[in-house]
C-alpha positions, 0 to 999 in steps of 0.5 A: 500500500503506497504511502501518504507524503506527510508534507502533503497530508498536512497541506490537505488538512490545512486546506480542509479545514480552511474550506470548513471555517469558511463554511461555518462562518458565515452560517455563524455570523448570520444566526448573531442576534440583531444589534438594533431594532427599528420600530417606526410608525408611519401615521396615514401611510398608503400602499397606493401612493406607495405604489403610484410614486414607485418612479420618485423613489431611491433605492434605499427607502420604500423601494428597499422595503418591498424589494428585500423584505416582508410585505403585509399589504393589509394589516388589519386593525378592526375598526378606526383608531386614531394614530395612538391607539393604533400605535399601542395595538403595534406595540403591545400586540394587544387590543384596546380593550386590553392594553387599555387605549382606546384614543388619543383622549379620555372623557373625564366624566367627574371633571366633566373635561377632556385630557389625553390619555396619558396625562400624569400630574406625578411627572413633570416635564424636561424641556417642556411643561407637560406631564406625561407617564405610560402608566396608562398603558396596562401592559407590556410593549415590545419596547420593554421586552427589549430593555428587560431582554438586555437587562438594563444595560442596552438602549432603548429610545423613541421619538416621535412629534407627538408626545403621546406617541412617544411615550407608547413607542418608548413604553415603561422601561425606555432609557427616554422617549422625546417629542417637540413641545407646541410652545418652545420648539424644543426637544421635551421628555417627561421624568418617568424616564431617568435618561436625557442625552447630552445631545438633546440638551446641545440641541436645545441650546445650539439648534433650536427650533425655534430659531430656524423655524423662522426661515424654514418653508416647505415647498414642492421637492420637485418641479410640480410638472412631474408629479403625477396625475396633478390636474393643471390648476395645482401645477401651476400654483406650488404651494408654499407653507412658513412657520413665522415666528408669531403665529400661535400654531406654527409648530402644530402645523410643522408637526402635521407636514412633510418636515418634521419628518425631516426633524425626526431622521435627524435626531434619530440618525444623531442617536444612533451616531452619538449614542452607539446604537447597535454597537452594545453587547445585545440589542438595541431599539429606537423606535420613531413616528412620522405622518403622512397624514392629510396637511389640516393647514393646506390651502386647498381642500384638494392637497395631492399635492402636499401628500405626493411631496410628502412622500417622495420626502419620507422616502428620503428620509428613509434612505438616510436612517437605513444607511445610518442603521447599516452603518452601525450594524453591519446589516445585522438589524431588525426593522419593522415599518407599519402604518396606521390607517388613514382618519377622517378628513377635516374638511369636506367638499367644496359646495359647488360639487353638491355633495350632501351634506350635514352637521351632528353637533355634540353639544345640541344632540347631548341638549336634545338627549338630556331633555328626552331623558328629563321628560322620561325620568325627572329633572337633572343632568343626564348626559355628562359628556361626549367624545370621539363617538361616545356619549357619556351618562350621568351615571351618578344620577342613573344610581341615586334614582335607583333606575336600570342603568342599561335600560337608561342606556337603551332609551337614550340609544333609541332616542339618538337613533333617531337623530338626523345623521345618525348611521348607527348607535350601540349601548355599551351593553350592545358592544360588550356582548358582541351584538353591534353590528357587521364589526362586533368582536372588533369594536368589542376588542377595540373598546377600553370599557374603563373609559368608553363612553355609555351609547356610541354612535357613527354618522352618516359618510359625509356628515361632519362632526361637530365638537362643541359639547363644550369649550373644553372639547372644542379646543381639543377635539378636531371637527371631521368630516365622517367617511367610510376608511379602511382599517387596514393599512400596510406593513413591512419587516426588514431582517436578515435570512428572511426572504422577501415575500409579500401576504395579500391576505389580512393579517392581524395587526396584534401579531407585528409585536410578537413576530418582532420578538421571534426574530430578535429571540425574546419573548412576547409583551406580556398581553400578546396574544396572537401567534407570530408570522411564520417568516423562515 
């Protein structure tokens, strides 16, 4: 039997196990565990402009997203939420009626006044007055599950515009969660969380807000020949929006258009540069909102428009995070980008296109109520308020007239049903025991019964909604126009060895939270219920 030469034994041994380091290497490398996640909620975002403005977009944003990651073209929310209730249901994986969001607002019925949701007296405010907490927020977010996975030594923050939706992306254990205060312009954070970046401080103090504001204007993006399918009116007259200094609203109307999308990008990009994200031993989250949402302060009541260039600019914006993330991470990241569902318009149609028409006034409808009800079981004031739909009673009274309450319920839905605009009316009874309507089960998941009102009602499309039950609710609450929305809206998730593959079906919007955390190797929020996406 001839012999081996040992010199070349050795070589081929040498070589064998260099082709099988580079075999496992890889295979390693791709089974680390994700350095950052990035949640991001996009408020009114919609496949249709998405699809239509394909031919406006880089490579690296909404493009990046359909090409090389899992598409969900309807993630359904059950009925219409508005953005904070819907970004809870993201990341909590959990309905209303148990995450306890049910809106932006609750009706203090004692007070007889409306406060958001997550207003806290027991925090005060950095940069800021107002006083926000998650203690609201009855269950665990992704968020959280991410800080307690690290154990306390990763990062996790959020940003968004709007402070209630910065507290929802940041949870109960963020290191912070910041927002731009209507009345300075700064950065603001409330003291539930222990953390504020120097960064947010030397932004404050040598960026402000309220300094370049003055000279900002937002102006098409493009020449307004090519955006597509513009009648010629809208060609020919840009818009052109400023922020002056003066004007009391300025920065709520910069936090409904396309720059502050703009802001966000920036000071997240900053974050992941300054702070070292990604780059700790387990995973870090940052987790952002922007809007697509209709511009309220647009000059015409048609603004395509603005809706056209605020996408091609979001999508901007995207390129620049992505690369930002790649950077930080090598590409070993997780990122998840859902929408919530358009809301209703807060102007109607011009009358010279004679579509009908009505106004539901809140506060003649509760006087309406309340006369009825006088007439039926004696003098008093029955109906406490409204909000959002929800007409609350006095509850209070119902008891010390030793009456049936959900007989009291009963005949003021009756009585509503009645009343010109009125599509449809349910008693909190109704909701709770799955009789109402083509929708029960979902407006029966997407209702908080501790601070859902007593009837619930729904307009006619096309109705406006009056909010003038009292000043207080006036001065919060957004009059709108009714109209029939979808309760899907998109979604997509970016993450490495998972294949681009796109679900037309509808998928529950409850499972985003625990599918992020299969891919991240967590467990679940606590109140997550649905199963996750099979996406290996």
């Amino acid at each position: 039997m001839p012999r081996i030469n040992s010199s070349l034994s050795s070589r081929l041994v040498v070589v064998l196990l260099a082709s099988m380091v580079g075999m496992t290497l890889p295979a390693a490398e791709s089974n680390a565990r994700p350095r950052l996640v990035v949640g991001i909620v996009v408020e009114g975002l919609q496949a249709d402009y998405i699809n239509n403005l394909q031919d406006y977009f880089t490579e690296g944003g909404f493009k990046r997203l359909m090409r090389d990651g899992v598409v969900i073209a309807n993630a359904d929310y059950g009925t219409n939420l508005d953005p904070i209730a819907s970004s809870a249901m993201i990341m909590t994986g959990a309905a209303p009626s148990v995450n306890g969001i049910g809106g932006s607002f609750v009706y203090d019925v004692n007070g007889h006044r409306l406060q958001p949701t997550l207003f806290d007296p027991a925090f005060i405010g950095n940069f800021t007055s107002d006083t926000y907490s998650p203690q609201k927020l009855l269950v665990s977010t992704i968020a959280d599950e991410v800080r307690i996975a690290g154990g306390g030594v990763t990062d996790v923050y959020a940003i968004a515009p709007d402070p209630q939706q910065a507290v929802i992306l940041g949870g109960h254990a963020a290191k912070s969660a910041f927002w731009i205060d209507e009345s300075n312009g700064n950065w603001a954070t409330t003291t539930f969380y222990k953390d504020v970046p120097p960064l947010i401080g030397g932004r404050n103090r040598l960026a402000p807000l309220a300094n370049r504001l003055d000279t900002l204007s937002w102006t098409p993006l493009l020449p307004t020949v090519d955006y597509p399918d513009l009648p010629d009116h809208l060609k020919r007259y840009p818009f052109k929006y400023v922020y002056v200094r003066g004007n009391d609203a300025r920065y709520a109307m910069l936090k409904q258009s396309a720059p502050i999308n703009s802001e966000v990008t920036t000071l997240a990009t900053e974050f992941i540069n300054t702070l070292g994200l990604g780059r700790h031993d387990g995973v870090d989250m940052l987790n952002l909102s922007y809007t697509l949402a209709p511009f309220d302060y647009a000059k015409n009541n048609d603004n395509r428009l603005e809706t056209m260039d605020s996408y091609i600019r979001l999508d901007r914006n995207l390129e620049q995070l992505f690369s930002s993330v790649d950077r930080a991470t090598g590409g070993n990241s997780v990122i998840f980008l859902v929408a919530t569902p358009p809301s209703s318009t807060v102007r109607r149609d011009e009358e010279k296109w004679n579509i009908p028409y009505g106004e539901f006034s809140t506060r003649k409808a509760g006087s309406l109520l309340n006369m009825y009800l006088m007439a039926i079981y004696g003098t008093g004031e029955w109906v406490s308020g409204y909000y959002n739909g929800h007409f609350y009673l006095n509850n209070n009274l119902i008891k010390d007239k030793n009456l049936d309450a959900k007989a009291v319920r009963a005949e003021a839905a009756s009585f509503i049903a009645r009343m010109s605009g009125v599509k449809d009316v349910f008693t909190i009874d109704q909701i709770l025991s799955g009789d109402a309507g083509d929708k029960s089960l979902a407006l029966k998941r997407n209702t908080h019964l501790g601070t859902a009102g007593d009837v619930y009602l729904n307009v006619i499309p096309g109705w406006e909604i009056i909010n003038d039950f009292d000043r207080d609710a006036s001065t919060i609450a957004k009059n709108k126009v009714e109209r029939i929305a979808a309760t899907t809206a998109p979604a997509f998730i970016l993450a490495p060895n998972i294949d681009p593959k796109r679900i037309d079906t509808p998928v529950d919007i409850r499972v985003i939270a625990p599918t992020v955390a299969r891919l991240l190797r967590i467990r679940s929020p606590n109140a997550a219920s649905a199963p996750a996406l099979q996406l290996k």
